[in-house]
C-alpha positions, 0 to 999 in steps of 0.5 A, a space after each residue: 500500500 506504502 508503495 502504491 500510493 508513491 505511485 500514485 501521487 506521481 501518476 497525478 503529477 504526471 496527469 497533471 503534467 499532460 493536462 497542463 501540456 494539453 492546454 498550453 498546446 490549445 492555447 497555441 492552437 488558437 494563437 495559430 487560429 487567429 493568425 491564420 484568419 489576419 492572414 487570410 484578411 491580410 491576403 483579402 485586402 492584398 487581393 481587393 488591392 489588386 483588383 483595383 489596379 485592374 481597374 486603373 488599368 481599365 481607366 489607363 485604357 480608357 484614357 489612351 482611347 480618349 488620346 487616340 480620338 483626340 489624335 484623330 480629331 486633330 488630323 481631321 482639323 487639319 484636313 479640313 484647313 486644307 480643303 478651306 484653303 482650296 476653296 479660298 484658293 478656287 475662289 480668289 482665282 474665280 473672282 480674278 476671271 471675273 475682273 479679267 472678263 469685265 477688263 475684256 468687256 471694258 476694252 471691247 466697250 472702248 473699241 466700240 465707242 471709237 469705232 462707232 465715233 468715226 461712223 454716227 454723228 459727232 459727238 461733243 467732248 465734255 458731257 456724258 458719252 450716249 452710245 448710238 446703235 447704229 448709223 441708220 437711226 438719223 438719215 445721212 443726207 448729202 449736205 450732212 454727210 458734206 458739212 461732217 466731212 469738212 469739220 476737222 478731226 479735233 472732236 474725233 481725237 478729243 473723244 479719243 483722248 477722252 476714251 484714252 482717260 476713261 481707260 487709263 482711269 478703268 485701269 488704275 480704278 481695276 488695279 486699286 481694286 485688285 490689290 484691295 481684295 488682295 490685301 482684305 484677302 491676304 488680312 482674312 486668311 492671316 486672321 484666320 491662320 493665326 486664330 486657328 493656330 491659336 486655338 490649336 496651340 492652346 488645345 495641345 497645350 492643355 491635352 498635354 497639361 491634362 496627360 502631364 498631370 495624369 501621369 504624375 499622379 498615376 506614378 506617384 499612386 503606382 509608387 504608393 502602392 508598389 511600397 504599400 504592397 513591398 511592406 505588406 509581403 515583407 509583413 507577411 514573410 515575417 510573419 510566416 516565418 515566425 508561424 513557422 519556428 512556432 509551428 517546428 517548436 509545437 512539433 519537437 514538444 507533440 513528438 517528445 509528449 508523444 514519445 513519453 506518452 508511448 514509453 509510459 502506455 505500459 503502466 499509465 492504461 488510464 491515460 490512453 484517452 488523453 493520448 488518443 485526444 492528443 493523437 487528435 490535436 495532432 491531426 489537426 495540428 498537421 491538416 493546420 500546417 496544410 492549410 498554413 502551407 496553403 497559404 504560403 503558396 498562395 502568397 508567393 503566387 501573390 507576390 508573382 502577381 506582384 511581379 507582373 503588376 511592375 511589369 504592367 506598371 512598365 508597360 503603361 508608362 511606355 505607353 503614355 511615352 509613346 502618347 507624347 511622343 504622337 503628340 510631339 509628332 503631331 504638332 511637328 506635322 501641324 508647324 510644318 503644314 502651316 509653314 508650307 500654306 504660309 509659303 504657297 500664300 507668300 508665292 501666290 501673292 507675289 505672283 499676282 503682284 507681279 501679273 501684268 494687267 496692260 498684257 491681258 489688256 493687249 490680249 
């Protein structure tokens, strides 16, 4: 009996002992529970994170749509300032038939008039010319025909004088006309060029004010994000690697329980409960380290994903490089038309400058 009750007291404190394991291996167990569920929020919120640069990236799509069609209009533009100076062109050149046709109609009026002085009745030089239709309207008796032929030919070189003045007067009258439309021609289409020029700078300008600040803004939140993940990963790391020392600690201290609960199965028959429980913790304990596994996968396919968001990151800002790169190109395309219609006006001017009226005149 003295022996037995050595024995046991000890089984107590052994028991004890096993109880006091049990719970603390419970306690840890829930410690590695409720790590468990922060990271799977932590992985969570890392996803949602990444779902929104998705979208950002949907919006960075959008926005070089929105460039493209900009682009497009811009050519548009600029087609169509070609066609409206064409049709200036076509004009300006219609309305130079038009005064060459009323110089043509002057000369043959003039022709006319000097003609039809040497065949009707005389007609005085000072007052308003009255054009007669032809010589038959008065009749040309004998005496009429002799008191005509013997006036001398001063009212004929008057009126030919006078007609010499009218001319002289249509032309210069034709050629003061000609260089007014010119110049109000000339003042439109620089008017124009200049407030076209105007309005088109002032567009690109502010087309590239809006890309410049997007794009610091996009950098600047990529940046912000890209740290914001680095630090989470590096939490995370920690953080597993910590869970894992727990995790080896939690497996010497089962295998060693294990290991004295197997050495004393022969003399302990009551504890076998406790042990198969303690066999039942460490089954969980393993379908637990699965999981943790698990998860441990799933954050290095996150950081992969990370790896590719730079990637895409990369991409984007080569992207908007070739954005302004059109842009540059454009408006380096936009100055050159404008130099080449400026120099056609230029040449155009001076041709009409130089185009001699007395030559149609003569034709």
């Amino acid at each position: 009996m003295s022996r037995s009750k050595p024995t046991l007291a000890a089984d107590h404190r052994k028991n004890a002992e096993h109880e006091k394991k049990l719970g603390i291996l419970i306690q840890q167990k829930d410690k590695l529970q409720k790590r468990s569920e922060f990271l799977n929020t932590e992985l969570n919120t890392v996803k949602n994170e990444l779902n929104m640069t998705i979208q950002e990236r949907g919006r960075m799509q959008q926005f070089w749509n929105v460039a493209e069609i900009h682009g497009e209009n811009e050519k548009n533009r600029a087609i169509n300032t070609e066609k409206i100076m064409f049709e200036i062109k076509t004009k300006q050149a219609e309305q130079v038939q038009k005064l060459q046709q009323k110089i043509r109609s002057l000369v043959l009026n003039a022709k006319t008039h000097r003609h039809a002085s040497t065949q009707s009745d005389p007609i005085p030089p000072t007052g308003s010319l009255i054009n007669s239709d032809s010589q038959t309207v008065d009749g040309l008796t004998n005496e009429k025909a002799n008191s005509l032929l013997r006036q001398s030919d001063d009212l004929l070189m008057a009126f030919v004088s006078e007609l010499e003045k009218e001319k002289l007067n249509a032309q210069s009258d034709l050629k003061y006309a000609i260089v007014q439309l010119e110049q109000r021609m000339k003042e439109e289409m620089e008017c124009q060029m200049k407030n076209m020029r105007e309005e088109r700078e002032l567009e690109m300008e502010e087309i590239g004010l809006k890309h410049i600040e997007q794009l610091r803004s996009l950098e600047s939140q990529h940046s912000e994000e890209l740290a914001r993940l680095h630090g989470r990963i590096e939490f995370l790391q920690k953080e597993s690697a910590t869970l894992r020392d727990i995790r080896e600690a939690l497996t010497v201290n089962l295998e060693s329980s294990k290991l004295k609960l197997v050495d004393q199965a022969a003399e302990m028959g009551a504890l076998q409960a406790e042990i198969e429980e303690a066999k039942k913790e460490l089954m969980e304990l393993r379908t637990y380290k699965e999981s943790f596994q698990r998860d441990i996968r799933n954050v290095e396919l996150m950081k992969k994903e990370a790896e590719k968001y730079k990637e895409l990151n990369e991409i984007i800002i080569e992207e908007f490089g070739k954005i302004e790169q059109e842009r540059d190109d454009l408006l380096e395309e936009l100055e050159r038309h404008l130099g080449r219609i400026n120099l056609e006006n230029r040449k155009k001017y001076n041709n009409i400058q130089k185009f001699d009226i007395k030559g149609l005149l003569k034709k």
